[in-house]
Backbone bond lengths (Angstrom), bond angles and torsions (degrees), N, CA, C in turn:
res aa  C-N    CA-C-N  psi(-1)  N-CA   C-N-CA  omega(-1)  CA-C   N-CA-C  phi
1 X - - - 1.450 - - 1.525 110.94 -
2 X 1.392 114.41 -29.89 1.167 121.75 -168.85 1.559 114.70 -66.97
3 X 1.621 99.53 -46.36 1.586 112.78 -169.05 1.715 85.01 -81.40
4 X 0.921 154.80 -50.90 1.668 136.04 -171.56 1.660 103.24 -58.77
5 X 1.050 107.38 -34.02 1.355 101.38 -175.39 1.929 103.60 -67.01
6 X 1.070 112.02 -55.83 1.766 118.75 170.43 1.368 121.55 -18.78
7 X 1.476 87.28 -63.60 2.066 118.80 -172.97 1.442 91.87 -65.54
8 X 1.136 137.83 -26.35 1.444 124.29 -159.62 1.363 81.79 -99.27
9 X 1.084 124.86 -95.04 1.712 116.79 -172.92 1.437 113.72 -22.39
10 X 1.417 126.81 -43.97 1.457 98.93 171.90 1.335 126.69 -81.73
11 X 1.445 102.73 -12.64 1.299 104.19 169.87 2.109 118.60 -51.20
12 X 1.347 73.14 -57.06 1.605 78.29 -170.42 1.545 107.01 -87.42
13 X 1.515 129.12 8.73 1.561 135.09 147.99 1.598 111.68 -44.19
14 X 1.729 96.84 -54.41 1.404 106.95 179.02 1.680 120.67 -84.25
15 X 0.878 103.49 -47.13 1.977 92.41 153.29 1.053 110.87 -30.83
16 X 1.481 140.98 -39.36 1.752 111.64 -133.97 1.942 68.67 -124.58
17 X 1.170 149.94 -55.83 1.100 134.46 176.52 1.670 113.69 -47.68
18 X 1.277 97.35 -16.74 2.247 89.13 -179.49 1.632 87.87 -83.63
19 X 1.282 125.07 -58.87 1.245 125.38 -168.38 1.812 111.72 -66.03
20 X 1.112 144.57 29.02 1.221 168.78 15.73 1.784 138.30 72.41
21 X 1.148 83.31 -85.05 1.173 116.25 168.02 1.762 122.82 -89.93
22 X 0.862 102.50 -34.78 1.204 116.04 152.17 1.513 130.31 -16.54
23 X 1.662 91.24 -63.97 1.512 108.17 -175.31 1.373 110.29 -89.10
24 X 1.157 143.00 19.29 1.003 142.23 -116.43 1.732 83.14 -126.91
25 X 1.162 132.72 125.56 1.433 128.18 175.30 1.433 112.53 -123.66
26 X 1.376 118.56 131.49 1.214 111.19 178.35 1.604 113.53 -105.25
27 X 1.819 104.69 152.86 1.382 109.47 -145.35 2.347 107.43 -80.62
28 X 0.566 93.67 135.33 1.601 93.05 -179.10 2.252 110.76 -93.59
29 X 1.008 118.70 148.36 1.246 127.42 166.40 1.423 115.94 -48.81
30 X 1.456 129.35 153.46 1.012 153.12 -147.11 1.620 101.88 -111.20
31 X 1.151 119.71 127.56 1.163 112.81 169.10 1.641 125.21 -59.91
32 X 1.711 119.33 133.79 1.777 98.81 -176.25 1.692 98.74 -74.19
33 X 0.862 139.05 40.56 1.509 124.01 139.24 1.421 113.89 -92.87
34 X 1.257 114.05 -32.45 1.497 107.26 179.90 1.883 123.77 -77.86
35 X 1.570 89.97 -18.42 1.332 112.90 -179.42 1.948 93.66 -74.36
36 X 1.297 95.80 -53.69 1.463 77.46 177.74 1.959 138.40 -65.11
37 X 1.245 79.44 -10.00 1.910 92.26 -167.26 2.135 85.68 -87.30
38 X 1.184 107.30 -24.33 1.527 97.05 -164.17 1.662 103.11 -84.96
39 X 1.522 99.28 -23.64 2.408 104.95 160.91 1.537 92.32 -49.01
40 X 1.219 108.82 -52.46 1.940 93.31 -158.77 1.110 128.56 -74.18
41 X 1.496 113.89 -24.51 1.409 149.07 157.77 1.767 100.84 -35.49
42 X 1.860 108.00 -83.08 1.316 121.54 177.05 1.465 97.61 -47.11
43 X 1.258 141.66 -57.65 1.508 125.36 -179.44 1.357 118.14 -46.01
44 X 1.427 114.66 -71.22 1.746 104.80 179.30 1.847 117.12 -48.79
45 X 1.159 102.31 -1.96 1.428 107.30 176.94 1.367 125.08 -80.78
46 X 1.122 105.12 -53.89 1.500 127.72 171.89 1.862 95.26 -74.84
47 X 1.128 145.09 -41.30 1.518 130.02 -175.82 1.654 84.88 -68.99
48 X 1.285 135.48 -66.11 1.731 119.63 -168.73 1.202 119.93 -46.32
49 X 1.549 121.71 -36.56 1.226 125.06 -158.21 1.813 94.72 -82.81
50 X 1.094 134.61 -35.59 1.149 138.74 176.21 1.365 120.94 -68.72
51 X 1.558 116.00 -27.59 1.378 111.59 171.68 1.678 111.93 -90.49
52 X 1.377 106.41 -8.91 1.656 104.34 174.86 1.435 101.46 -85.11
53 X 1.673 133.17 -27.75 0.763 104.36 160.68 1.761 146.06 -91.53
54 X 1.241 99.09 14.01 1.762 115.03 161.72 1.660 103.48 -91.48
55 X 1.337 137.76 -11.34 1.099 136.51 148.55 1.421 126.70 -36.53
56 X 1.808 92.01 -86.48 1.538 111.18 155.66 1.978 128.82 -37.99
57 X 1.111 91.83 -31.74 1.638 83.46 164.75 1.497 119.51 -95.76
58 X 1.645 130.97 -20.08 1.268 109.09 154.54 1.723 122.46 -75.46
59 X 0.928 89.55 5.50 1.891 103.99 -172.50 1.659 85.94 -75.96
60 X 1.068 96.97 -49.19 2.076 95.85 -161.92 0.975 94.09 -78.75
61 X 1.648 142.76 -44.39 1.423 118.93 -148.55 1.539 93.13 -84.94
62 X 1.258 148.25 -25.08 1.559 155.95 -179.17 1.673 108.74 92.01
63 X 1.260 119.58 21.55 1.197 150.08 164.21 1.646 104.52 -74.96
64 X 1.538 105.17 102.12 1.736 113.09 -165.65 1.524 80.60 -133.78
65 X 1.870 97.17 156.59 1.357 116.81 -170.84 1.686 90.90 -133.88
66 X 1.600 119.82 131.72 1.008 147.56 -173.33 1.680 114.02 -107.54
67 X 1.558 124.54 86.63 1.378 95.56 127.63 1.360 135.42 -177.92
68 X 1.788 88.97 -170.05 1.251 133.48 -174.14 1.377 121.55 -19.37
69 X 0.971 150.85 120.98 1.876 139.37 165.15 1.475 82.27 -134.53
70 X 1.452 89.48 135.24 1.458 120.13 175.92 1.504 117.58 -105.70
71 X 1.230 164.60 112.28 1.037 139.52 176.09 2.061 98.12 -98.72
72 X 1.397 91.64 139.54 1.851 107.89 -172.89 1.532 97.89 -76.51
């Protein structure tokens, strides 16, 4: 009883590791067009991140800029 009981657990050890692996997809390269759209991406990133931080430093110093629109 013992050894059927074994064989079955490994049986179905290896079932559930095939079904597993199975799904398992491996990743493929990026097209260079997309590589290129994701440079411009990282650019507008770095221009935001730089103006939030000239934000953040008139934020701290309490140095605020005002303005005005007039309509004539």
């Amino acid at each position: 009883m013992n050894r059927c009981l074994g064989w079955a657990a490994l049986v179905m050890l290896g079932i559930l590791l095939g079904v597993a692996s199975s799904s398992h997809q491996t990743s493929k390269a990026d097209d260079p067009a997309v590589d290129a759209a994701n440079v411009e991406v990282v650019a507008e990133l770095k221009e935001i991140k730089t103006q939030l931080k000239e934000i953040n430093e008139h934020l701290r110093t309490g140095v605020t800029k005002t303005i005005a629109v007039m309509n004539p």
